[in-house]
C-alpha positions as a Python dict, from the first residue, in 0.01 Angstrom:
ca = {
    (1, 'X'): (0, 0, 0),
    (2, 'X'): (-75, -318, 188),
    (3, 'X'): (163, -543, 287),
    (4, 'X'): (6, -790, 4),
    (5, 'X'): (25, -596, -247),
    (6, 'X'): (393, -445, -126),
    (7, 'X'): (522, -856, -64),
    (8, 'X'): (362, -916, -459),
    (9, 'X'): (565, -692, -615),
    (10, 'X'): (866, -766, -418),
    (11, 'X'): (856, -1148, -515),
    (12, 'X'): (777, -1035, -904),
    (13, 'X'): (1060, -832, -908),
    (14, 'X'): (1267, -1129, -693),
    (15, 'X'): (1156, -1355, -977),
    (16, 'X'): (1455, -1521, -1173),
    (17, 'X'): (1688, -1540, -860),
    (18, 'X'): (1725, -1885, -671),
    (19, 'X'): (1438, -1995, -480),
    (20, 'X'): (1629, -2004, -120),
    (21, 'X'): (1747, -1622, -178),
    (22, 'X'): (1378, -1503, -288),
    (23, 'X'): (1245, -1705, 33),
    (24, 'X'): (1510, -1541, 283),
    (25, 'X'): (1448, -1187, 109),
    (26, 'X'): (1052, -1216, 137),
    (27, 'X'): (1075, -1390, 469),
    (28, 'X'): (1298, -1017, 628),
    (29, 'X'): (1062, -834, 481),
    (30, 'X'): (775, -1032, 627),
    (31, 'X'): (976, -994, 904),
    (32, 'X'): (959, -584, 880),
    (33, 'X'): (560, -653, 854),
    (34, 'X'): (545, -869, 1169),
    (35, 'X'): (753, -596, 1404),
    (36, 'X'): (580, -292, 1259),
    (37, 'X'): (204, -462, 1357),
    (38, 'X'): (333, -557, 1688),
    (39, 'X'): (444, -221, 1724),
    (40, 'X'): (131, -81, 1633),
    (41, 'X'): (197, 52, 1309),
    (42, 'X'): (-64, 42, 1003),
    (43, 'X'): (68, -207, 676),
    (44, 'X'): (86, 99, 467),
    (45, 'X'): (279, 266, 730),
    (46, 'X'): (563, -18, 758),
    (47, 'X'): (543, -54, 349),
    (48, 'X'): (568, 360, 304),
    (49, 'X'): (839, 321, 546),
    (50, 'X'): (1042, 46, 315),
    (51, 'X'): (1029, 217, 11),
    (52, 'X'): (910, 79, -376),
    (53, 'X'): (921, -309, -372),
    (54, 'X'): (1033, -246, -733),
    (55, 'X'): (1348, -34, -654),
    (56, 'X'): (1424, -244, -386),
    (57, 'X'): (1384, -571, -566),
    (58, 'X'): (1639, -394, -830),
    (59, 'X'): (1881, -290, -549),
    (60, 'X'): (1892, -637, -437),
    (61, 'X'): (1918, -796, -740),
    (62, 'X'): (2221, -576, -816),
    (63, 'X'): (2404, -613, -508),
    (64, 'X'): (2350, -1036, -500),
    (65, 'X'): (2492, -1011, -889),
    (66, 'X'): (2799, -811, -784),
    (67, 'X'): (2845, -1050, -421),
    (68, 'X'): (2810, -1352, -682),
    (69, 'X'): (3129, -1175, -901),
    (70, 'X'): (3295, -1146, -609),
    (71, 'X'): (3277, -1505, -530),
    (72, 'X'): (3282, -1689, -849),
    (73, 'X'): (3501, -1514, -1088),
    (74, 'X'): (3275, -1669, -1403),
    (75, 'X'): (3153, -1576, -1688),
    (76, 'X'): (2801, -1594, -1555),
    (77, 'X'): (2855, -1451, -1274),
    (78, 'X'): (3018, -1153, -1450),
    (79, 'X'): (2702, -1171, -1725),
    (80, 'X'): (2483, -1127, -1393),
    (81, 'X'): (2667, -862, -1242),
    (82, 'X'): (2683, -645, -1538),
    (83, 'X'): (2306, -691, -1619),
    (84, 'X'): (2226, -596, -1248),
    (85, 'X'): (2449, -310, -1214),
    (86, 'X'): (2250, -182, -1613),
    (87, 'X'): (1924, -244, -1406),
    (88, 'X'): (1973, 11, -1147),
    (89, 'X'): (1885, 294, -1402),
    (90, 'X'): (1719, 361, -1702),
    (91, 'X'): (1939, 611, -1829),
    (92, 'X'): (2230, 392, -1738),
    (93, 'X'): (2106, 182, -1998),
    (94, 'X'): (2103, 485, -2254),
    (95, 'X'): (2464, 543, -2174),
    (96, 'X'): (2636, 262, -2093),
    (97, 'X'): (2475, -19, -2279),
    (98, 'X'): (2625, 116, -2643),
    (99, 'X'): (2948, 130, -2480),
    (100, 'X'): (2952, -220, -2305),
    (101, 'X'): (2861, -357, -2645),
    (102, 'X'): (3095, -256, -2807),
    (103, 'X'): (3324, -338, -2560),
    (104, 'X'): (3180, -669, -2561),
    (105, 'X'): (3167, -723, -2962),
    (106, 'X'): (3529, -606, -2932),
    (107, 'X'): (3591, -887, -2647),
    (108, 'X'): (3405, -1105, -2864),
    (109, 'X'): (3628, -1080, -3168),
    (110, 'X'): (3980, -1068, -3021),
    (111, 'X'): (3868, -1412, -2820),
    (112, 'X'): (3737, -1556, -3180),
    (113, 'X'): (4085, -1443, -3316),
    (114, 'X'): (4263, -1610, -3070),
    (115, 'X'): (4140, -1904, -3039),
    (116, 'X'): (4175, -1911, -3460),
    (117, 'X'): (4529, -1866, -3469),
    (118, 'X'): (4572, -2142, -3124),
    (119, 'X'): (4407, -2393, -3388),
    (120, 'X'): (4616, -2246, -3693),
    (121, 'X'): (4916, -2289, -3473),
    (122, 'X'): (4787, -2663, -3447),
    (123, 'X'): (4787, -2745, -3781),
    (124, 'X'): (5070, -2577, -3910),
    (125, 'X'): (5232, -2800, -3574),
    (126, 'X'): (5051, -3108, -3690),
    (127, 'X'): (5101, -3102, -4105),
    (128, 'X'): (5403, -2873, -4120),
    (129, 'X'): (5654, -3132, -4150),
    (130, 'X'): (5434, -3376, -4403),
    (131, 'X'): (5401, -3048, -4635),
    (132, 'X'): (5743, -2907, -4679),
    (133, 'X'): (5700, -2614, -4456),
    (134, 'X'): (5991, -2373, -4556),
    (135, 'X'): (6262, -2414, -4269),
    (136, 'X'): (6171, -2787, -4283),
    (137, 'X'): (6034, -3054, -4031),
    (138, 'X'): (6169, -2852, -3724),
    (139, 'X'): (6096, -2547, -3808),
    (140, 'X'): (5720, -2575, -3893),
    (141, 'X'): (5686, -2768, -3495),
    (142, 'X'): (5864, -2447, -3373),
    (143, 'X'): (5622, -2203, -3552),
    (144, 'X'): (5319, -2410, -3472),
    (145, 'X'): (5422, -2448, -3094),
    (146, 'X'): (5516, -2070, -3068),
    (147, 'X'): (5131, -1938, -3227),
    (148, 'X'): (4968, -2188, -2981),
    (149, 'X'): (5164, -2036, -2703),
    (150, 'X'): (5128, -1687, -2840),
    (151, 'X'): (4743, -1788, -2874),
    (152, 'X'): (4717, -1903, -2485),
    (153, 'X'): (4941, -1606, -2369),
    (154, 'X'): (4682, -1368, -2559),
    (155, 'X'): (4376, -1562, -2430),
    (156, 'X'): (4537, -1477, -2106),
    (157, 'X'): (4583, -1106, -2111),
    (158, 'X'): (4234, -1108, -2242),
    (159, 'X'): (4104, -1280, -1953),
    (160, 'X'): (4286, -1034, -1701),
    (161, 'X'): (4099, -713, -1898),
    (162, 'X'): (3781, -900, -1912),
    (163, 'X'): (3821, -927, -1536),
    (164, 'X'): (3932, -587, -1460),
    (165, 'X'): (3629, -430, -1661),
    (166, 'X'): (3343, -629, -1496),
    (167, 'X'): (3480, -533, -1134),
    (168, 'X'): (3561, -170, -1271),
    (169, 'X'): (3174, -210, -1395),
    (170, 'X'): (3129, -350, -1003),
    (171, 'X'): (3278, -61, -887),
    (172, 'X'): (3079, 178, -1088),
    (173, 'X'): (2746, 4, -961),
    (174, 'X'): (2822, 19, -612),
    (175, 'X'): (2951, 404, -634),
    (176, 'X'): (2598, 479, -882),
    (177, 'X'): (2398, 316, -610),
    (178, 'X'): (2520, 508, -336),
    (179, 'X'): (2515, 812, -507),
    (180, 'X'): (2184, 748, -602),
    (181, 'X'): (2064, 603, -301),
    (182, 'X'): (1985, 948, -108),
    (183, 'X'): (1827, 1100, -414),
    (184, 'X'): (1576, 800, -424),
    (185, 'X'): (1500, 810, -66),
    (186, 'X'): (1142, 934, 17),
    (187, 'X'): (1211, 1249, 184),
    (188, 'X'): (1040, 1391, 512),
    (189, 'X'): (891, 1737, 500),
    (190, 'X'): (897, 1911, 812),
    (191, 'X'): (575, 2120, 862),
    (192, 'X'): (646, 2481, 1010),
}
């Protein structure tokens, strides 16, 4: 492969990550080029040497999602994490896409039920006293305060297992990819 077609692939396969991490990614392997000429080496040496531009654009894209997790703690940052750490492997995909789904629809639904009973707890706080709540005036402020704070305490726990699956989901990338890492290594043959 020459190093044009081997830098091509690697900047396809960059695509979709900011423009000053694509640039300092191309510009080390550029880099790799530039020290394997000088040392005398052929292009398709130095780019047999680094591997598949499209497994390593994959790696990298995998471990700048989970270093971005690490940092920011967001929801798009975990959404990027998780769709790196699927994009290691194909079968990974087969296995544990139905499962974060449903994780996810499940995450989905308890966040939609909280926030409904937060804004429940808001009305019944608002009108409760104008409507003859049983208990009276008090009563109905009491029961509207205490499902907005049950709301915001269960929006709470949610967001601590939300956070503890994507870095358990971290976790899991970073073990699969060193696992995996040997096993998609080009290996040497030693002639006899």
């Amino acid at each position: 492969m020459t190093r044009l077609a081997f830098m091509t692939r690697l900047r396809e396969g960059l695509r979709g990550l900011p423009p000053h991490i694509q640039a300092d990614i191309v510009a080390d392997y550029e880099n790799h080029f530039n020290e394997g000429a000088a040392a005398g080496r052929s292009e398709a040496d130095v780019a047999a040497g680094l591997g598949d531009p499209g497994r390593l654009a994959r790696e990298l894209r995998a471990e700048i999602g989970l270093k971005r997790w690490e940092e920011e703690r967001s929801p798009s940052a975990g959404a990027s994490a998780i769709f790196a750490v699927l994009g290691l492997g194909a079968l990974d995909i087969l296995i544990l896409l139905p499962i974060l789904m449903g994780v996810g629809a499940t995450i989905f639904g308890l966040v939609c039920g909280v926030m409904a009973i937060f804004f429940a707890g808001g009305v019944v706080f608002a009108t409760g006293p104008f409507n003859h709540f049983p208990g009276g005036p008090a009563a109905s402020i009491l029961a509207g305060v205490g499902l907005m704070a049950g709301a915001a305490s269960g929006g709470a726990m949610l967001a601590i297992v939300t956070i503890g699956l994507v870095n358990a989901l971290a976790w899991y990338g970073r073990l699969h990819y060193r696992l995996l890492k040997p096993a998609l290594e080009p290996q040497s043959v030693g002639v006899a």
